[in-house]
C-alpha positions as a Markdown table, in Angstrom:
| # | Residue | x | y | z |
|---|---|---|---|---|
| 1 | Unk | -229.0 | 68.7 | 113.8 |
| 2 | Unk | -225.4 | 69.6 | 112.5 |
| 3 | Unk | -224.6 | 67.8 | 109.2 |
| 4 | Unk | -221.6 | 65.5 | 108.4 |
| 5 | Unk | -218.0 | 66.4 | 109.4 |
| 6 | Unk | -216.5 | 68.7 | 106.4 |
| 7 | Unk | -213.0 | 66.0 | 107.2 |
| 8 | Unk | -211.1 | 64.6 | 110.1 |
| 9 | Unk | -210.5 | 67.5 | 113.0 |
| 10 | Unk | -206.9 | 68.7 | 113.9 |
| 11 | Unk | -206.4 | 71.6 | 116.3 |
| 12 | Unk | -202.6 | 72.7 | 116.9 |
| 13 | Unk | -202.1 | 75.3 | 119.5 |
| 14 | Unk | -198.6 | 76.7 | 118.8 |
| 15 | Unk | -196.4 | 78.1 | 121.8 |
| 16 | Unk | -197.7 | 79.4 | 124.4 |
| 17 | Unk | -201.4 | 78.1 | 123.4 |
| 18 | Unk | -201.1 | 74.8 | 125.1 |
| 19 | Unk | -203.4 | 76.0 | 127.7 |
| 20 | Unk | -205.8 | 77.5 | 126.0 |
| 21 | Unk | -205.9 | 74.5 | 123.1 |
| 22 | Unk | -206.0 | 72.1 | 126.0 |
| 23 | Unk | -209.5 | 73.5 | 127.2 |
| 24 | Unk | -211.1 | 73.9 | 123.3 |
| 25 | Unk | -209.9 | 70.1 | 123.2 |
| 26 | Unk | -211.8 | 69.7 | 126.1 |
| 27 | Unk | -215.1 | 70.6 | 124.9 |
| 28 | Unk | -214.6 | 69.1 | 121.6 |
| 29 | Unk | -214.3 | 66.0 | 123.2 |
| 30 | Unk | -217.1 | 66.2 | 125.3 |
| 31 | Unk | -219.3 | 67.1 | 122.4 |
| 32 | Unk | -218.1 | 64.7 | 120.1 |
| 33 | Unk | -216.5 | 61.9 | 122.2 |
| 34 | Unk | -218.2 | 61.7 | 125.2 |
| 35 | Unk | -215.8 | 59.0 | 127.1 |
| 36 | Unk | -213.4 | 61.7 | 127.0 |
| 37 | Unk | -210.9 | 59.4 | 125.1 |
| 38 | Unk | -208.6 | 60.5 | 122.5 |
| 39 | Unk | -207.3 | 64.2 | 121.6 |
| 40 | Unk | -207.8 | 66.4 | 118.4 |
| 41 | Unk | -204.0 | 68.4 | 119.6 |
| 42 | Unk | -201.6 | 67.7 | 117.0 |
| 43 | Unk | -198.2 | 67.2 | 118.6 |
| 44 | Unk | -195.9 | 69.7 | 117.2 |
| 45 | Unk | -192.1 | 71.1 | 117.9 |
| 46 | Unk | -190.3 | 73.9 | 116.7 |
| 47 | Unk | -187.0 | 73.5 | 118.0 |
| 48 | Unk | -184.8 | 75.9 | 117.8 |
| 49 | Unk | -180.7 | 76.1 | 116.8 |
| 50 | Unk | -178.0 | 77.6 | 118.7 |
| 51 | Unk | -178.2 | 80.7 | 116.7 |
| 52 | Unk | -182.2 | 81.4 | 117.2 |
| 53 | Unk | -183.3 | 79.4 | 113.7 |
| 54 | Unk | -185.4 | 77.1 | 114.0 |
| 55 | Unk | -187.8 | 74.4 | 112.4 |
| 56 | Unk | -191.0 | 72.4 | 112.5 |
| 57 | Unk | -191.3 | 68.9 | 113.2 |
| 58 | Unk | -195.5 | 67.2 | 113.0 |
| 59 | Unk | -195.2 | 63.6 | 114.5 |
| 60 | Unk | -198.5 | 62.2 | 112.8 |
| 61 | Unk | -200.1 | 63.0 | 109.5 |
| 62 | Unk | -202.6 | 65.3 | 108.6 |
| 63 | Unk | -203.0 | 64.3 | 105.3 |
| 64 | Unk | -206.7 | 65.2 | 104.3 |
| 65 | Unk | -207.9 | 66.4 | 107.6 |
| 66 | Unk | -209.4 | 69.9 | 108.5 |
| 67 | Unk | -206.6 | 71.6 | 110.5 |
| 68 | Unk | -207.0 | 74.5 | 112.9 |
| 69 | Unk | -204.2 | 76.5 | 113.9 |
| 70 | Unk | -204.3 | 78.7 | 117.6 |
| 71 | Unk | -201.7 | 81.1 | 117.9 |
| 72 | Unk | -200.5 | 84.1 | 120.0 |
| 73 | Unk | -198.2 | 86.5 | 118.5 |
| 74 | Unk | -197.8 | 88.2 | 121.7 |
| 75 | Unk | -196.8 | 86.0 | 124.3 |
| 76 | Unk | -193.5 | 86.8 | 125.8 |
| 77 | Unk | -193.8 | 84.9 | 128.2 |
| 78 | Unk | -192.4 | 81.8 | 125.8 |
| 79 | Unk | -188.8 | 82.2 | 125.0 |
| 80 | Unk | -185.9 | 80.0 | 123.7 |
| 81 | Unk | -182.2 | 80.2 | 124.2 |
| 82 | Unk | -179.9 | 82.0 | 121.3 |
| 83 | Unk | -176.0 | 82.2 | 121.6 |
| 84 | Unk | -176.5 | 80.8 | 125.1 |
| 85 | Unk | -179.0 | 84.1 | 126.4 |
| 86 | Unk | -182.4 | 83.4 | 127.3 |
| 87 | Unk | -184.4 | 85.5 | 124.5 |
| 88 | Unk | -188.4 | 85.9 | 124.8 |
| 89 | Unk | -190.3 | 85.1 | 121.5 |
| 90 | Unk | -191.6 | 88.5 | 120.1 |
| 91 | Unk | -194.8 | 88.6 | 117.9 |
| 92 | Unk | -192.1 | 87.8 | 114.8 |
| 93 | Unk | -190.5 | 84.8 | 115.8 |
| 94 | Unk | -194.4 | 83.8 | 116.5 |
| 95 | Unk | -195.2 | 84.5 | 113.0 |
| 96 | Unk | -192.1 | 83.0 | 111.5 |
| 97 | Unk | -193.1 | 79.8 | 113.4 |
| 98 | Unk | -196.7 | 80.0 | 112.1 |
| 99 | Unk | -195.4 | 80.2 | 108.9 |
| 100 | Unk | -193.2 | 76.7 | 109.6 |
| 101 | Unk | -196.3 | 74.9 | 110.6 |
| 102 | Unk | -197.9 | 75.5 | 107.8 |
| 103 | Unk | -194.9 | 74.3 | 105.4 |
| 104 | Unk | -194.5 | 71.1 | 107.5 |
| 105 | Unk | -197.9 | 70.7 | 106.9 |
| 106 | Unk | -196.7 | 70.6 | 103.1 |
| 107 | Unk | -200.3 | 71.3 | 101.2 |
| 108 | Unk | -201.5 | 67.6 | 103.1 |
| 109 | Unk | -204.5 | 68.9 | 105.0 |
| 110 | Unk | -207.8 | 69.3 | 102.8 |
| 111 | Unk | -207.9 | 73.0 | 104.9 |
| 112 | Unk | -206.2 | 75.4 | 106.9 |
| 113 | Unk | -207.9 | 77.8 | 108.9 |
| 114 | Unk | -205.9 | 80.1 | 111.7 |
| 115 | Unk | -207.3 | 81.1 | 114.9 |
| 116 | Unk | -205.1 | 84.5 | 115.8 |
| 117 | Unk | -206.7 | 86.2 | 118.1 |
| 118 | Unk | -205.3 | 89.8 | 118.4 |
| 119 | Unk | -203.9 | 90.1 | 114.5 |
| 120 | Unk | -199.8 | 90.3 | 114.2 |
| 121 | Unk | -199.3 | 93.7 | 113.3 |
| 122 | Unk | -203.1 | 94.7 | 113.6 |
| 123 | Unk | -202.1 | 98.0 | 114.9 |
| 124 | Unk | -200.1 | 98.7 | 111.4 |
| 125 | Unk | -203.4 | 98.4 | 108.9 |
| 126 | Unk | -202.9 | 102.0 | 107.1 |
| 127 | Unk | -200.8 | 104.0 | 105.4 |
| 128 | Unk | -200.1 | 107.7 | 106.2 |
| 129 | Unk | -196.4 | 108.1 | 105.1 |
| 130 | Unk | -193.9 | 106.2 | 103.7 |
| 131 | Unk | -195.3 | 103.3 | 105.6 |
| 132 | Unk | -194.6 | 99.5 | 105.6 |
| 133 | Unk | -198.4 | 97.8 | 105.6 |
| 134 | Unk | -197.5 | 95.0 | 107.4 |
| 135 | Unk | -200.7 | 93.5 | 108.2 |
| 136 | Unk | -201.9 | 93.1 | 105.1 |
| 137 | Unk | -198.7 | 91.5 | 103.9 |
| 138 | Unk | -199.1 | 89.2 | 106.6 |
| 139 | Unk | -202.8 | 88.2 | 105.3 |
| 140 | Unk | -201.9 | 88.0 | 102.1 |
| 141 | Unk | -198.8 | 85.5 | 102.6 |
| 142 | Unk | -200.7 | 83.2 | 104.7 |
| 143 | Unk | -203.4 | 83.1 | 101.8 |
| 144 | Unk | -200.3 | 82.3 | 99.6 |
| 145 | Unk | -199.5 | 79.6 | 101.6 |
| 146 | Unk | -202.1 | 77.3 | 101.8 |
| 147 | Unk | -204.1 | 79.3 | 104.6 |
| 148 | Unk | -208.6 | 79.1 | 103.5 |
| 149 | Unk | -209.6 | 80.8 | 107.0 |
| 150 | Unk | -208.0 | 83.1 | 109.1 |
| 151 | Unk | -210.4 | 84.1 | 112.6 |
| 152 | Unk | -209.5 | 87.1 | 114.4 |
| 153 | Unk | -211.2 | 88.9 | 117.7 |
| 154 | Unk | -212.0 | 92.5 | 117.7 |
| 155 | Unk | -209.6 | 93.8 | 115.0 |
| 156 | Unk | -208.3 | 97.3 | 115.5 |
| 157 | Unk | -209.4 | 98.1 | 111.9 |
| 158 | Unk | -211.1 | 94.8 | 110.0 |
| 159 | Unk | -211.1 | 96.6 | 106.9 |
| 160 | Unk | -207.8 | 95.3 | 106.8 |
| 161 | Unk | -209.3 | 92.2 | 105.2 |
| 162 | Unk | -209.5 | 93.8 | 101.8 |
| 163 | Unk | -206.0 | 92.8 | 101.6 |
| 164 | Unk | -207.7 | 89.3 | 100.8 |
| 165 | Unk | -210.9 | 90.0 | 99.2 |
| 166 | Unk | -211.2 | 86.6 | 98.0 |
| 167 | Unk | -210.8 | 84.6 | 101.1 |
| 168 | Unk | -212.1 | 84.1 | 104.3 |
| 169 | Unk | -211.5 | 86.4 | 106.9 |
| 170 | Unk | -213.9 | 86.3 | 109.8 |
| 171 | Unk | -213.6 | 89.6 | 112.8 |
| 172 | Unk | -215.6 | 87.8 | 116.0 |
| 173 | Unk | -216.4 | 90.3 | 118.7 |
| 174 | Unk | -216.9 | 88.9 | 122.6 |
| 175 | Unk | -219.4 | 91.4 | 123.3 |
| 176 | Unk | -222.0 | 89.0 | 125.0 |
| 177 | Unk | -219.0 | 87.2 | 127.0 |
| 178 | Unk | -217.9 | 90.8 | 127.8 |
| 179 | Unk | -221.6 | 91.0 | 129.1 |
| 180 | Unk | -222.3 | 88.4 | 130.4 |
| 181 | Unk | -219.0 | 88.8 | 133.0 |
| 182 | Unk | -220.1 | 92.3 | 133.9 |
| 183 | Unk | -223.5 | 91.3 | 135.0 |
| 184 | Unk | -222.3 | 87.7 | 136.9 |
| 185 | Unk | -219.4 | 89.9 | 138.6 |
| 186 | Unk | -221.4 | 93.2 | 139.5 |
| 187 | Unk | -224.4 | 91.4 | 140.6 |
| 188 | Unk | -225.8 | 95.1 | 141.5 |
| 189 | Unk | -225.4 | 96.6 | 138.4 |
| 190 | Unk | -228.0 | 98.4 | 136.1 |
| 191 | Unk | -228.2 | 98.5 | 132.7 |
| 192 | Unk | -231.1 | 101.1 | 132.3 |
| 193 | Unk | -229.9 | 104.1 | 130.1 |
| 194 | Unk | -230.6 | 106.3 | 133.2 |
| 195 | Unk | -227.9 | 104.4 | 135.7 |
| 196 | Unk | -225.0 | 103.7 | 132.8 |
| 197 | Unk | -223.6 | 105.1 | 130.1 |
| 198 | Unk | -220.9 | 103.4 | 127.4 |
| 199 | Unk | -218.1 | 105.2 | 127.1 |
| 200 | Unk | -215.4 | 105.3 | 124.0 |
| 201 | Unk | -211.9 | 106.0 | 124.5 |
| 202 | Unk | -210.6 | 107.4 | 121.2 |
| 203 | Unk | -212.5 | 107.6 | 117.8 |
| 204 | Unk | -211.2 | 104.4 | 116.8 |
| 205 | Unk | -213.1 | 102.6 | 119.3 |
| 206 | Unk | -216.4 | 104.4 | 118.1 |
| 207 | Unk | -218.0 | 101.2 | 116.0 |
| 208 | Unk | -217.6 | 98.5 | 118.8 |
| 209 | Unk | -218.7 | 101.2 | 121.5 |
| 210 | Unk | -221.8 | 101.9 | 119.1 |
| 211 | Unk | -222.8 | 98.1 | 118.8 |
| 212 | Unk | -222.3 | 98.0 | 122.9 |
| 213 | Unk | -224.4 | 100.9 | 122.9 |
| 214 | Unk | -227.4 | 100.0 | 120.5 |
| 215 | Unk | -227.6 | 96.1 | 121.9 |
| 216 | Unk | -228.4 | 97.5 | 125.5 |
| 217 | Unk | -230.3 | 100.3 | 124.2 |
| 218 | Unk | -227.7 | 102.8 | 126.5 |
| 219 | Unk | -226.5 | 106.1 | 125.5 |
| 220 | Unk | -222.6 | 106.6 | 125.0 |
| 221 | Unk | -220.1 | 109.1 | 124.9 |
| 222 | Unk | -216.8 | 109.5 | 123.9 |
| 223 | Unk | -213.2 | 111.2 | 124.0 |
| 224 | Unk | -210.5 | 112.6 | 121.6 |
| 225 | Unk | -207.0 | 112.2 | 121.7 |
| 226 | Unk | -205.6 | 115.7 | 121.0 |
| 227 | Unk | -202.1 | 114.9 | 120.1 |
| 228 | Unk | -198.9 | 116.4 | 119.3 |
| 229 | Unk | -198.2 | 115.9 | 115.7 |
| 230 | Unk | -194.6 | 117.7 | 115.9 |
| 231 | Unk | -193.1 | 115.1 | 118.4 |
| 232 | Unk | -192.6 | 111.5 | 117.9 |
| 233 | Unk | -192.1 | 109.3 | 120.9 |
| 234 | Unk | -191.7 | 105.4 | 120.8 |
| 235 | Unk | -193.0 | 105.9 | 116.7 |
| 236 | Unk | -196.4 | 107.4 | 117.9 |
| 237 | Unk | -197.3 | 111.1 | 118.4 |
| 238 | Unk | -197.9 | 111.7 | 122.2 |
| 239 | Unk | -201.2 | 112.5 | 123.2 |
| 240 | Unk | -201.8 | 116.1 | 125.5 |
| 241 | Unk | -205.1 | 115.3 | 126.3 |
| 242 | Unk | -208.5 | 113.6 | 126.4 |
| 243 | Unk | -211.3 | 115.9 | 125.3 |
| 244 | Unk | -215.3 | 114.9 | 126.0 |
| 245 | Unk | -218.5 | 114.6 | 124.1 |
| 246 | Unk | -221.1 | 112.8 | 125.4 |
| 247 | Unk | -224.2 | 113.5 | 128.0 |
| 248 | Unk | -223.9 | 114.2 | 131.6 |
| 249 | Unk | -222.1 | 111.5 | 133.7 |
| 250 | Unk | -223.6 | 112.8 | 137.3 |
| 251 | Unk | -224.2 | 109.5 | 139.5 |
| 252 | Unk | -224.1 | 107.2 | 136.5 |
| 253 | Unk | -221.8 | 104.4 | 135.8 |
| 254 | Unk | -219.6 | 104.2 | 132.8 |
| 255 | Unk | -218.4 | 101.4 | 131.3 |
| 256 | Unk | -215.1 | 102.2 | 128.7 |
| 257 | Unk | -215.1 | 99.9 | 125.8 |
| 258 | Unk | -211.9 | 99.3 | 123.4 |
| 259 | Unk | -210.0 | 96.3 | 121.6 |
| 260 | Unk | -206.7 | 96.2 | 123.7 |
| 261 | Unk | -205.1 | 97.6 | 127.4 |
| 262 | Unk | -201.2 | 98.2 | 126.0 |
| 263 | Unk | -199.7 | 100.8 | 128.9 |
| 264 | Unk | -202.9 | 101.4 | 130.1 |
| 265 | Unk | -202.2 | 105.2 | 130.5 |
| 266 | Unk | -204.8 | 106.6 | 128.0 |
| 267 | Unk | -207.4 | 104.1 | 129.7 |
| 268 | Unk | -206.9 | 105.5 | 133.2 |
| 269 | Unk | -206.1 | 108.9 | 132.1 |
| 270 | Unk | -210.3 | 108.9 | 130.5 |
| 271 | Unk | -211.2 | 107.0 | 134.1 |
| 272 | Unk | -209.8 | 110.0 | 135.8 |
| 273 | Unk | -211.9 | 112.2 | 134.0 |
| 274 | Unk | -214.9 | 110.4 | 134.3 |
| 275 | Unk | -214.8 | 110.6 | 137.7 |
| 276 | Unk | -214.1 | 113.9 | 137.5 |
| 277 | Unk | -217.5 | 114.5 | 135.8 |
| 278 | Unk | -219.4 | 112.8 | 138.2 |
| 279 | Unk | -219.4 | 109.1 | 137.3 |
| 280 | Unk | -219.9 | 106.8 | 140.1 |
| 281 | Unk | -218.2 | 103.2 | 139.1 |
| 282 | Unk | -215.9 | 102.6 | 135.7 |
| 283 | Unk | -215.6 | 99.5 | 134.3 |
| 284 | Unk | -213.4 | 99.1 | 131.4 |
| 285 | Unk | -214.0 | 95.9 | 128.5 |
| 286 | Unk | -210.8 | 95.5 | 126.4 |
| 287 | Unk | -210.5 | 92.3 | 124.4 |
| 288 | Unk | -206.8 | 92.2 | 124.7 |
| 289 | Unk | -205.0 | 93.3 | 128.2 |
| 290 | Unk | -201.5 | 93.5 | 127.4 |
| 291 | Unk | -200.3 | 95.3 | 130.2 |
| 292 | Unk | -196.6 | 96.2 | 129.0 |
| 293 | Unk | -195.5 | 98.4 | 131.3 |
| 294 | Unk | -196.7 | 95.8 | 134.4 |
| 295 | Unk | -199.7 | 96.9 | 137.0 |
| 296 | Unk | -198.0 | 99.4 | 139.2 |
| 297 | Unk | -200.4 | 102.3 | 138.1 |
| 298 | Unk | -203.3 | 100.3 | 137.8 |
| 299 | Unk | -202.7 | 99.0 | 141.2 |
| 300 | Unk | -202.4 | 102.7 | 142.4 |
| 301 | Unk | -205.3 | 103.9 | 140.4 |
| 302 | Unk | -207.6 | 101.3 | 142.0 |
| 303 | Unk | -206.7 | 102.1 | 145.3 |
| 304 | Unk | -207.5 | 105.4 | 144.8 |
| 305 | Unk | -210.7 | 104.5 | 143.5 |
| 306 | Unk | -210.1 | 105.4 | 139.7 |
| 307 | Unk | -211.9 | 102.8 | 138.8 |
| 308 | Unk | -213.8 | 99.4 | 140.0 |
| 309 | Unk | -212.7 | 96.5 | 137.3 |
| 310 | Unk | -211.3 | 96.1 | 134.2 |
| 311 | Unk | -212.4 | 93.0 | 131.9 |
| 312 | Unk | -209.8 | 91.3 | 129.4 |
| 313 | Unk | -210.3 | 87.7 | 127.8 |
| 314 | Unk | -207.7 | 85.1 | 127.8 |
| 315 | Unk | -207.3 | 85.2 | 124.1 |
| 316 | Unk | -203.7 | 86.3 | 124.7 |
| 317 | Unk | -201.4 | 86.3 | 127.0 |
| 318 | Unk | -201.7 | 87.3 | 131.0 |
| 319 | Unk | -199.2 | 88.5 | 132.5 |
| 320 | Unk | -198.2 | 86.3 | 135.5 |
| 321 | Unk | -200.1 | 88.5 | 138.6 |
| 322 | Unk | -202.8 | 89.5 | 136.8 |
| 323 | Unk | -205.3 | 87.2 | 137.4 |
| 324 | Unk | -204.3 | 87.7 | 141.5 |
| 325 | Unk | -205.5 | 91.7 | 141.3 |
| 326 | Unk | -208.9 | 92.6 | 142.6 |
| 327 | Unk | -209.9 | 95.0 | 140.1 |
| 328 | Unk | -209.2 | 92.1 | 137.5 |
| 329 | Unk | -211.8 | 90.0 | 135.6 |
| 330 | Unk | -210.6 | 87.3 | 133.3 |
| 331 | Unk | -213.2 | 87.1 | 130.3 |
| 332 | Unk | -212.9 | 83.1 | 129.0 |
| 333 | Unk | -213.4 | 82.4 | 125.6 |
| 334 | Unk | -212.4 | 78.8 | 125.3 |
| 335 | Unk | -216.1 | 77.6 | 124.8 |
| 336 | Unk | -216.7 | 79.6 | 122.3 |
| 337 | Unk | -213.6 | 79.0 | 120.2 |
| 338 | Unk | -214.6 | 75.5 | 120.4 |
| 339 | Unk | -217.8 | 76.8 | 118.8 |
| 340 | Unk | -216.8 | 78.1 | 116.1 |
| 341 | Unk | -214.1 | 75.0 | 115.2 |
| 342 | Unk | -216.9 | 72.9 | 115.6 |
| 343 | Unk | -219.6 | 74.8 | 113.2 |
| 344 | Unk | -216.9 | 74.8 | 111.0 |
| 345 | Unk | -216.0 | 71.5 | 110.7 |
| 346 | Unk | -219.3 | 71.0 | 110.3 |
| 347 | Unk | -218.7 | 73.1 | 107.2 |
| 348 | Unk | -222.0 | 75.2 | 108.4 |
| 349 | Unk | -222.5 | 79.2 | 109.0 |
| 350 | Unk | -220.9 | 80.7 | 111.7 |
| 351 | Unk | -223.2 | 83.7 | 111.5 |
| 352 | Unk | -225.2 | 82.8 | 114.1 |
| 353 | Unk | -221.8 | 82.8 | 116.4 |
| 354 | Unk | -220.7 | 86.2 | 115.1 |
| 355 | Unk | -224.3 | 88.2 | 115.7 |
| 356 | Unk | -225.1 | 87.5 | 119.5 |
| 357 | Unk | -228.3 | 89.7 | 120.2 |
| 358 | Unk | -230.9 | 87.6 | 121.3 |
| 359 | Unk | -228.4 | 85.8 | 123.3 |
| 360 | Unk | -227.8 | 89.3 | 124.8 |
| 361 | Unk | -231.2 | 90.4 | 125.0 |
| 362 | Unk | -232.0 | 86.7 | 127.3 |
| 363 | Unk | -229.1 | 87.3 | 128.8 |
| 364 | Unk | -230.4 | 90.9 | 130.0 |
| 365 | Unk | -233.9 | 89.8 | 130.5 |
| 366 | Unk | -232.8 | 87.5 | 133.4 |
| 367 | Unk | -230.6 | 90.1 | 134.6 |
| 368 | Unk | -233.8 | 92.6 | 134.7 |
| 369 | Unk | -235.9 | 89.9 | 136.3 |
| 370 | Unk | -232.6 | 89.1 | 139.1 |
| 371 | Unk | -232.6 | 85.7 | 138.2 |
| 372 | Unk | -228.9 | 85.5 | 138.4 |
| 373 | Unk | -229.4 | 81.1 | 138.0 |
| 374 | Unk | -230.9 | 81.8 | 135.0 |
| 375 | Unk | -227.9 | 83.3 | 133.4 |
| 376 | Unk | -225.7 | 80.2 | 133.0 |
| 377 | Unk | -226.3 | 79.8 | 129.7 |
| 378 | Unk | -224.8 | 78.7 | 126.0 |
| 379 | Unk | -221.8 | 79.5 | 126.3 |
| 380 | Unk | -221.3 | 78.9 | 130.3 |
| 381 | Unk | -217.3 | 79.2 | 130.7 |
């Protein structure tokens, strides 16, 4: 039995959200008001000038209430018109609109927590020249502005939050939806350590590949990027190649876990391999599928059997086709946001929402007994 409501709900879901706010509304409401009447969306504008500026307008008070704010800083898919050209919103003009939320706000809601899925700038959590650290000047200027909680999925490094030691900072990881969609879309498959073996791109994706690993009690192994530290291209070092450490892939399949698809060349470049080594079906879980260079090589891959499907949530944006490919799986994490506003609100732990093992172990214990009816469970899409 949940306790009594920490203040009045708000959700805003800023552009490019409305979809994805829409359906957390929905189950708030069917939780909480179950006529289905009312809304907890805030309605909010940020309309811009002539010149690209622009401002934020709230049309109802929030004075006092609990506010949560969804955001993408990476759809492009929003854009707005500047000196008369059609420009799409890149992840700063989301972030400078997050920021004029917040100030029309003006200090009147009791709290502020913001819901940003993939972090602006995540990629740009460490130092190693003469570096701007632009993450954690982002954390720490929403903190200065009014901001109590800021929730994130599957951070590329979460030690970025030491950049706010004194504030809440919570790093939610979809394994068990990630799961959960293998299982319900590959009916067929195994997850005996003999038949299946997790698989990590890069040594950055070591820890979430390890937690995949020990929660299905499945061995993994994993690749290197050998790069070329005397070239730069695009502001990255290129990579020469993938090298591989790990067990014997013969017959098994091989499931390639990391936070975010961006080109998607290292990603089939290791599928290639696998196969290569023997490994009968790839599967690939990436929290974020950005896709920015379109689906032309994944489309080409697949065809020639590279690989069987790759799972992304809808945390960000899709690009428009995606969801039409065959090899594509759309992960849906509205539910579970809704989840986590409501615990909060609630002003109660969301521990038992960020540690999902015995939801994971029912969840393969069904699987393991083929009672696939038996799988619709907590947090059914």
């Amino acid at each position: 039995m949940k306790g009594p409501y920490y203040a009045d709900l708000s959700v805003i879901g800023m552009k490019g959200c409305e979809q994805f706010a829409a359906q957390v509304d929905y189950y708030l409401k069917d939780w909480r008001r179950h006529g289905g009447e009312g809304s907890f969306l805030v309605d909010v504008d940020c309309p811009r000038f002539g010149t690209g500026e622009a401002k934020a307008l709230l049309h109802e008070s929030l004075r006092g209430h609990d506010l949560y704010i969804i955001c993408d800083m990476f759809n492009h898919g929003v854009t707005y018109k500047m000196y008369g050209q059609e420009v799409p919103m890149s992840p700063d003009d989301h972030y400078a609109d997050l920021k004029r939320i917040i100030a029309a706000n003006a200090g009147k809601a009791r709290r502020v927590s913001v819901i940003m899925p993939m972090l602006y700038e995540g990629r740009q959590h460490k130092r190693s020249g003469r570096e701007s650290l632009d993450c954690a000047i982002m954390l720490q200027e929403l903190v200065n502005i009014g901001v109590t909680n800021i929730i994130t999925f599957d951070a590329h490094d979460a030690r970025v939050q030491n950049a706010i030691p004194l504030s809440g900072f919570d790093d939610v990881r979809p394994t068990y939806q990630m799961i959960k969609a293998l299982v319900r879309n590959v009916p067929d498959i195994s997850l005996d350590k003999e038949d299946i073996m997790i698989i990590s791109p890069d040594e950055g994706a070591m820890a979430r590949c390890m937690y995949y690993s020990s929660v299905l009690g499945i061995d993994i192994g994993m690749f290197y990027k050998r790069r070329n530290y005397s070239v730069v291209v695009n502001g990255r070092n290129p990579i020469e190649a993938h090298e591989y450490l790990g067990r014997d892939l013969s017959g098994k399949d091989a499931i390639i876990v990391d936070d975010m698809i961006s080109s998607g060349e290292s990603l089939i470049d290791v599928a290639v391999q696998l196969k290569e080594k023997g490994a009968k079906r790839i599967f690939a879980f990436a929290t974020f599928g950005l896709f920015t260079d379109g689906f032309d090589k994944f489309d080409k891959a697949y065809s020639e059997g590279v690989f069987d499907k790759i799972f992304t949530s809808n945390l960000v944006y899709r690009r428009p086709g995606l969801t039409d490919r065959d090899w594509y799986v759309e992960v849906n994490m509205c539910k579970y946001v809704a989840y986590i506003i409501d615990t909060l609100n609630h002003d109660e732990t969301i521990s038992g929402l960020l540690n999902p093992v015995k939801r994971i172990q029912k969840l393969l214990d069904n699987h393991k007994k083929k009672q696939p009816s038996q799988i619709k469970m907590e947090f059914d899409d």
